[in-house]
C-alpha positions, 0 to 999 in steps of 0.5 A, spaced: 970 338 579 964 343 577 960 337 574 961 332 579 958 337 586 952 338 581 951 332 580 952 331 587 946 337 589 941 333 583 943 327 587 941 331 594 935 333 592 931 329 588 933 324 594 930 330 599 924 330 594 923 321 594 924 322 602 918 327 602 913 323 596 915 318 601 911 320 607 906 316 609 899 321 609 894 320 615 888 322 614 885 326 620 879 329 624 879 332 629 874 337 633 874 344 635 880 348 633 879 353 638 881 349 644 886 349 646 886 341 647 886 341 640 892 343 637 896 338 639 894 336 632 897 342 629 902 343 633 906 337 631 906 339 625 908 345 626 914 343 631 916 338 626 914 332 631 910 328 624 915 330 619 919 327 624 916 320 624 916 321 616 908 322 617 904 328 613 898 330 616 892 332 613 886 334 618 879 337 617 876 339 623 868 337 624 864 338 630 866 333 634 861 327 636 858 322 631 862 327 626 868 324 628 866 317 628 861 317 623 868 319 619 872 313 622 868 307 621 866 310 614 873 311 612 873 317 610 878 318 615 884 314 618 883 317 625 879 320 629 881 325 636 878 327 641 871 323 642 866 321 646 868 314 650 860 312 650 859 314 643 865 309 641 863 303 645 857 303 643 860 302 636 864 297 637 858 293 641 855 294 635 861 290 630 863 298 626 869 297 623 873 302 629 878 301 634 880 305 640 888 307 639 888 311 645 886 315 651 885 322 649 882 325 656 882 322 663 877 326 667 872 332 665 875 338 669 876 341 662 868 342 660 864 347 664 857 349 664 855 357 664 848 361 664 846 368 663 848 372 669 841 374 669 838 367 670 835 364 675 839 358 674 845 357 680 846 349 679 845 343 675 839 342 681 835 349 679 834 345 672 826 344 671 823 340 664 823 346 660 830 347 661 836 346 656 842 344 657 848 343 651 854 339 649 857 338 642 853 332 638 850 326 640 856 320 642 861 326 644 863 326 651 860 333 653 853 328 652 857 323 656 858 329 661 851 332 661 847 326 662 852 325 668 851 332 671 844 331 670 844 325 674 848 327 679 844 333 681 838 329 679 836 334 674 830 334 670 832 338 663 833 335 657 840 335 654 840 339 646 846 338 641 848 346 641 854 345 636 861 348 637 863 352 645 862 359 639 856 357 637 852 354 643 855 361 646 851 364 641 844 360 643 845 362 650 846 369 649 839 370 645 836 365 649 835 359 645 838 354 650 839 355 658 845 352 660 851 353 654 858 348 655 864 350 654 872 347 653 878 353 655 879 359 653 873 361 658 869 367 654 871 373 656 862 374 659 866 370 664 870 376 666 865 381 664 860 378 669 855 377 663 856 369 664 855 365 671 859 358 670 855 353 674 858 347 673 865 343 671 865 336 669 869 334 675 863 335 679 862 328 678 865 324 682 866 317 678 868 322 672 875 324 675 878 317 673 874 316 668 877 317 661 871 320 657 875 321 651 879 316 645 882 317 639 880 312 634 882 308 627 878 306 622 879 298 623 881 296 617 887 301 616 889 299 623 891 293 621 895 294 614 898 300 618 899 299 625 906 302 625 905 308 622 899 309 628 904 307 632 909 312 629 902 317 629 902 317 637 909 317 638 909 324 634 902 327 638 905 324 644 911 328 644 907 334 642 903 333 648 909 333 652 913 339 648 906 342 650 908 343 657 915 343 657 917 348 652 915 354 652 915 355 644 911 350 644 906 353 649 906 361 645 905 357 638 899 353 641 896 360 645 897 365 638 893 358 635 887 359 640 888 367 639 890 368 647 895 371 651 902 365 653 900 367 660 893 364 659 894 358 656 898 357 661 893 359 666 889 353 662 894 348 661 895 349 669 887 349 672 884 344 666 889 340 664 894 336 668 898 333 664 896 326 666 889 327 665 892 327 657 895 320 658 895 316 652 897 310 655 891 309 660 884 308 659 881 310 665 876 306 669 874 302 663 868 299 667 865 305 669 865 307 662 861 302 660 856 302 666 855 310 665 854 308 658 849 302 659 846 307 665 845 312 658 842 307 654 847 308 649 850 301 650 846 294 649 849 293 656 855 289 658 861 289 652 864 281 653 870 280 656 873 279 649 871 286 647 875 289 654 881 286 653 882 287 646 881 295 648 885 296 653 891 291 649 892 294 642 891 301 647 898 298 651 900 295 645 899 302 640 903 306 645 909 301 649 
């Protein structure tokens, strides 16, 4: 009796140790870990959501932008989170191995713009030639955003990669750079009146509908692995909504961003609704492209072929 329940407890755990050898390892990157959108990556793993869908994640975080994508196309990574939608059309026109599997935000209310309080600075429309104004790196979707404020407000600043919100932080507070972006959490200087927000990306109209950030894949690992992506969305889909219905989920994401619960529900409540981080929908693909055309970082139109293809292995990935 002895002999047979160990054999039968060897048995357990070498199948224990075939079912973790057997996960499918996903290679990711992703941007800025201090965001509080950004840990849905590191949340999934914690709650258990990817080991779930027998998925092991292995994230290296970057500064978002051409970082990201560069990563994707040369297959570094299997996916990239949370990049700039004219960054990657423009990509795709120019035939880079990379597909868009799914939104990542719809609408700009999570960016906004700050100056020092003693500037002279009140809005985007108070910019002048010699002025600067920062966003993450070029091809990220705080390029797309500042190209559209500055057009909006008919500005006449030029826009400067500035980094990370704590490195552009950083350049703000030693006068390097005018205006500096951020992401939530809002910097303390905020509240201390050290800092003057001046902007948010949902100033612009056409942007509120419009998705300004994808996850992508590499093309070719798409294609030998499309249900383990599809099984990648389900996990990062459920650590969404985890994020907004349970409220462990909300204090691990808030002791991840180093902020209180009630912060971080402060943020997902004025920043984030949940259907603006709907995986499902890419938002006003049209304006997308127009936006992009308009900042020349696309060769004009994509064809029909290159907008149906999107918006179908979209559908598809997260049916």
């Amino acid at each position: 009796m002895t002999l047979r329940i160990a054999l039968i407890g060897a048995a357990a755990s070498l199948l224990t140790a075939f079912q973790a050898s057997a996960q499918d390892v996903i290679r990711v990157a992703a941007p800025h870990p201090t965001a509080l959108q950004s840990t849905p990556i590191r949340l999934g793993e914690m709650l258990g959501f990817f080991e779930k869908e027998n998925i092991k994640v292995e994230t290296i975080f970057t500064q978002g932008g051409s970082d990201i994508q560069n990563a994707v196309i040369s297959g570094s990574v299997d996916i990239g989170l949370q990049t700039g939608m004219a960054g990657v059309l423009s990509a795709i026109q120019q035939g880079a191995p990379v597909k868009i599997i799914s939104a990542d935000m719809t609408g700009a209310g999570d960016f906004y713009w700050y100056v020092r309080a003693d500037s002279d600075i009140q809005s985007f429309a108070d910019l002048q030639d010699n002025e600067t104004i920062g966003f993450s790196r070029p091809g990220s979707s705080s390029e797309l955003v500042v190209k559209a404020l500055i057009e909006h407000n008919g500005a006449k600043a030029t826009g400067l990669p500035s980094g990370s919100p704590p490195e552009t932080l950083t350049q703000v507070m030693s006068g390097q750079v005018d205006v500096g972006w951020g992401v939530p959490p809002v910097p303390k200087e905020v509240a201390e009146g050290t800092l003057r927000i001046v902007a948010r990306g949902n100033d612009v109209p056409t942007l509120k509908a419009q998705t300004v950030r994808v996850n992508i894949a590499n093309a070719d690992y798409l294609e030998n692995n499309r249900e383990t992506v599809e099984r990648f969305l389900t996990a990062l889909d459920a650590t969404i909504d985890a994020l907004y219905e349970d409220p462990k989920a909300l204090a691990a994401a808030a002791e991840l961003i180093k902020v209180d619960e009630a912060s971080a529900r402060q943020i997902l409540t004025e920043f984030f609704p949940r259907d603006s981080m709907n995986l499902g929908t890419i938002g006003d693909l049209d304006g997308a492209i127009a936006q992009a055309t308009a900042n020349k970082q696309l060769r004009g139109e994509l064809s029909d072929e290159q907008k149906s293809e999107i918006t179908q292995t979209v559908k598809e990935l997260n049916d």
